[in-house]
SEVO-192561 format. One line per 10 residues: their letters; for each residue x negated, z, y of N, C-alpha, C. Coordinates in nm, 2 decimals. Each point is the difference from the previous one (the first is absolute). Example, Ala and Ser with C-alpha at 12.3 -4.5 7.8 and 13.67 -1.06 7.14 Angstrom:
AS) -1.32,0.78,-0.57,0.09,0.00,0.12,-0.09,0.00,0.12  0.04,-0.07,0.11,-0.09,0.00,0.11,0.08,0.08,0.11;
END
This chain:
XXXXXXXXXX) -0.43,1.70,1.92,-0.03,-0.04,-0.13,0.13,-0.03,-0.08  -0.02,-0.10,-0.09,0.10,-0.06,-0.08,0.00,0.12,-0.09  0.19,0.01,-0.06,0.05,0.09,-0.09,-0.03,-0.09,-0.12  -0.11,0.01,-0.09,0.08,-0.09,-0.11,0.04,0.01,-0.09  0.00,0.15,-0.04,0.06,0.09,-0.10,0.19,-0.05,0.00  0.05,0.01,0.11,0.10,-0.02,0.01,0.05,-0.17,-0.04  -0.07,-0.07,0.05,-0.03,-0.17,0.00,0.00,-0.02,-0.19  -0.10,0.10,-0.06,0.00,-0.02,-0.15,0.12,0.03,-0.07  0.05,0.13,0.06,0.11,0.03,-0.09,0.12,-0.10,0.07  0.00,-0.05,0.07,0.08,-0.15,0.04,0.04,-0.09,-0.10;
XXXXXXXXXX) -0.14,-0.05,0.00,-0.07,-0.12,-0.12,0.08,0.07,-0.13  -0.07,0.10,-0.04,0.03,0.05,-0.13,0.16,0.02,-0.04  0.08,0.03,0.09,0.14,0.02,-0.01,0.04,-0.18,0.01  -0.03,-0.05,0.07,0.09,-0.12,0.00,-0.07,-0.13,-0.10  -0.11,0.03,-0.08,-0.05,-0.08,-0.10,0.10,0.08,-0.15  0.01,0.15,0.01,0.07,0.05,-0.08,0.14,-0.02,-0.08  0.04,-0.04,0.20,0.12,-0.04,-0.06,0.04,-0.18,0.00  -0.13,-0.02,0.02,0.07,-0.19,-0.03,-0.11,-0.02,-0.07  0.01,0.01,-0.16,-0.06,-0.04,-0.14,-0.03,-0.12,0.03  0.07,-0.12,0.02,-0.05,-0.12,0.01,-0.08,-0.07,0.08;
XXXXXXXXXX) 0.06,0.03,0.14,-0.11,0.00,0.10,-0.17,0.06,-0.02  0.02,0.10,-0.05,-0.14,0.10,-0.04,-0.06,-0.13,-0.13  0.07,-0.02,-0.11,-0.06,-0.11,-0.08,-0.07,-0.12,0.05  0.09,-0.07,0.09,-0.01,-0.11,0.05,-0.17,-0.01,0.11  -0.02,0.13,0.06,-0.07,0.02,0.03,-0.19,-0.02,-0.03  0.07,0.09,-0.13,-0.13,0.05,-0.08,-0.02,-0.11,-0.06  0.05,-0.10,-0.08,0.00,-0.12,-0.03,-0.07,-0.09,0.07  0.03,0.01,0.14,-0.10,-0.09,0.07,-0.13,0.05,0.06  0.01,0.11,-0.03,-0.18,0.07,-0.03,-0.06,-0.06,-0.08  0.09,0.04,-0.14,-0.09,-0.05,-0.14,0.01,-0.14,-0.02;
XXXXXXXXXX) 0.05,-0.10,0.09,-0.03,-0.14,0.00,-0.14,0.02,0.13  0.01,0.04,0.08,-0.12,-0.03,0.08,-0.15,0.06,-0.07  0.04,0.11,-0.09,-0.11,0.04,-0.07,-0.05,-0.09,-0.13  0.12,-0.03,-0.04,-0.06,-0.12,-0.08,-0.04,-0.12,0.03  0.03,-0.05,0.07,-0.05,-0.12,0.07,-0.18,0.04,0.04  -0.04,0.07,0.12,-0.12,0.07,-0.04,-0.08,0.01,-0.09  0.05,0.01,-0.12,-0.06,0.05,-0.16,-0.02,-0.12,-0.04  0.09,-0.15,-0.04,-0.01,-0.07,-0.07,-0.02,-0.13,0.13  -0.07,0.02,0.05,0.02,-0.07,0.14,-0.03,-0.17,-0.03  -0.09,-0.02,-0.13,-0.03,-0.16,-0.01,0.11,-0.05,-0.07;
XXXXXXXXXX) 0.11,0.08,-0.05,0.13,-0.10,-0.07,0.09,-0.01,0.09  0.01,0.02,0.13,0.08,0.00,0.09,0.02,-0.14,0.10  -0.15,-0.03,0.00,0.02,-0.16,0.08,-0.08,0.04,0.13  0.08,-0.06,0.06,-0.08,-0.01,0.14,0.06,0.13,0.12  -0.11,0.05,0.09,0.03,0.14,0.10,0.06,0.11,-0.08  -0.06,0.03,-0.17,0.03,0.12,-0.06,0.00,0.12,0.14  -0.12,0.02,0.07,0.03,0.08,0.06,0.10,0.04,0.09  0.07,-0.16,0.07,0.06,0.04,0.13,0.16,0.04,-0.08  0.03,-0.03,-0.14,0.11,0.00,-0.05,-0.03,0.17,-0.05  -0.03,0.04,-0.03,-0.06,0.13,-0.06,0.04,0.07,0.16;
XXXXXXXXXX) -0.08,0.02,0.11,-0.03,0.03,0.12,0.19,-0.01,0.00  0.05,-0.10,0.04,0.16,-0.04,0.03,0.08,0.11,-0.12  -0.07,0.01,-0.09,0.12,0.09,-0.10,-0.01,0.15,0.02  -0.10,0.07,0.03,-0.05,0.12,0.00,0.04,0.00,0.19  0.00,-0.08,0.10,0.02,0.08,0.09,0.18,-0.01,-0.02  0.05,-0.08,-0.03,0.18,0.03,-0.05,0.01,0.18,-0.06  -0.08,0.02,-0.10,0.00,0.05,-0.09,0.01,0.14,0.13  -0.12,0.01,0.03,-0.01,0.12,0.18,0.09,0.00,0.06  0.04,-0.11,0.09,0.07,-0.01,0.03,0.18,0.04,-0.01  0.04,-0.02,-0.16,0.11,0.06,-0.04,0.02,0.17,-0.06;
XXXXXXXXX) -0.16,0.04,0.02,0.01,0.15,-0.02,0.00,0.05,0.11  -0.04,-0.08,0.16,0.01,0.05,0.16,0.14,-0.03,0.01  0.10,-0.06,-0.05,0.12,-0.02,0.06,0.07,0.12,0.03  0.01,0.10,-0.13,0.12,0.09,0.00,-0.05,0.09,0.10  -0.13,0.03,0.05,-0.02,0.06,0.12,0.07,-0.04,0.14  -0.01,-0.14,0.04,0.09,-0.06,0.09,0.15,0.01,0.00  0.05,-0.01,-0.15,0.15,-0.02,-0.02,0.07,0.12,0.12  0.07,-0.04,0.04,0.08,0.14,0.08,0.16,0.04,-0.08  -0.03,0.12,-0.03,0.11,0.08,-0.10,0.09,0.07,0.06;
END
């Protein structure tokens, strides 16, 4: 079985210490969440642009588990 207790406090220490990275992140959550929300002012494949921001968004919170320190 996966540790992932250890894997979190990973995440958690290395989003801690890169402020920007951590923003940059969460930012493209809250664009893929908004996009979702207001999905008819966006134009055309709201969803697949939404879907594209939010898995970045996962995506750059799985990184700092990969990074090797």
């Amino acid at each position: 079985m996966v540790n992932f207790e250890r894997g979190y406090k990973k995440i958690r220490k290395y989003l801690s210490d890169h402020p920007d990275y951590n923003g940059a992140i969460h930012v493209l959550v809250g664009i893929g969440i908004g996009i979702f929300m207001t999905y008819p002012l966006v134009g055309k494949h709201p969803v697949r642009w939404s879907i594209v921001f939010l898995t970045l968004g996962i995506l750059g919170h799985l990184y700092p588990w990969f990074v090797k320190k």
